[in-house]
N, C-alpha and C positions, 0 to 999 in steps of 0.2 A: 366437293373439293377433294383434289388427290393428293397436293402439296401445295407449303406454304414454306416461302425462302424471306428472310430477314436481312438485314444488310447488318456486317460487323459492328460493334458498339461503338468501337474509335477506329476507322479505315485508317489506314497511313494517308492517303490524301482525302483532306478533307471538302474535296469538291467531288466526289465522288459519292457509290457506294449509300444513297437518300432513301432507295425506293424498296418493300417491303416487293414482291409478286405472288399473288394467289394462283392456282394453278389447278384447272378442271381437269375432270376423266379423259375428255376427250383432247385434252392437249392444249387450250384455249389458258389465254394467261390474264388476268388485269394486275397490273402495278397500283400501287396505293405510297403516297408520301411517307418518309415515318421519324423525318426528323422536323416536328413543332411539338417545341417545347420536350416533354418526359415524351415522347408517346413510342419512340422505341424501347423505352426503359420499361414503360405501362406492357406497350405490346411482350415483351420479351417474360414481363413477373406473369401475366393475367392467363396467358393464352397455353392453353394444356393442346401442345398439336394432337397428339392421338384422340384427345374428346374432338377435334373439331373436324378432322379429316374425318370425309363421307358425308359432311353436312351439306344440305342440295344447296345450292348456289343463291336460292332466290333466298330463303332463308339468311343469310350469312349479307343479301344486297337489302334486307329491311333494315341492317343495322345502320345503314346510312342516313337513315332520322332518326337517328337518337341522339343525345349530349355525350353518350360513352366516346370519348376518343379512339379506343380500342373498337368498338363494337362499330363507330363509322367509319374507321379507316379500312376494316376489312368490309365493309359493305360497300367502299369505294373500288377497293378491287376487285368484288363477284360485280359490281357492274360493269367496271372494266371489262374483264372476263367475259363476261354477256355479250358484249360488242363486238368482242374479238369474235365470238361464235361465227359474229354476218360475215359471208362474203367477200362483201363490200368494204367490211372496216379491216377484216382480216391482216390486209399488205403493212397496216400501222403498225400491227402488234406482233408478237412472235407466237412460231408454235413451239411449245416447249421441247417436245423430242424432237425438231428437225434444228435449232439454233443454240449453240451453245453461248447462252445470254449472262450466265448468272456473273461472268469477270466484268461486266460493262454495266451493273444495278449498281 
C-alpha cells in the first residue's frame, strides 16, 4: 500500500464524501465504506499510516474476516484494489495518478 485517503469527519454535504480509498504502488485503488456507525472515528484514532504504508496488499485483504471494523474495512479496500489490478475490472475503478478523484470520495 502507497496511500491511504480518508474522507473529512463532518463534510459540509452530507451526502457526500462516505468512502475511505487504499491506494497500491502501482496506481490501482479500492474504496472501502467508512461511515457505519464509529468506523471513521475507529479508522481515523487506530490507524498509524506510516506503520501501514508498504504493507503488501494481500496482507491488509486478510483483514476482511475479521470482526475488527478497522482491520475489515481496510481489507475491503486491498480487495478492492486487487480488482482494480484486472484489466477487465480496471474501467470501474480509477487510476490514482491519471484521475483527479479524491473531490468526488
Amino acid at each position: 500500500m502507497s496511500w491511504l485517503h480518508l474522507p473529512p469527519e463532518n463534510p459540509r454535504d452530507p451526502h457526500h464524501k462516505k468512502f475511505g480509498v487504499l491506494v497500491l504502488a502501482d496506481g490501482s485503488c479500492g474504496f472501502f465504506y467508512t461511515r457505519l456507525g464509529d468506523n471513521l472515528k475507529q479508522l481515523r484514532n487506530k490507524i498509524d499510516e506510516k506503520q501501514i504504508l508498504g504493507t503488501p496488499v494481500l496482507d491488509l485483504a486478510e483483514g476482511y474476516d475479521n470482526a475488527n471494523l478497522v482491520k475489515r474495512s481496510l481489507g475491503l479496500g486491498a480487495l478492492n484494489a486487487s480488482l482494480s489490478m484486472s484489466s477487465a475490472v480496471q474501467p470501474v475503478y480509477c487510476r490514482a495518478m491519471s484521475i483527479h478523484w479524491v473531490n468526488w470520495i
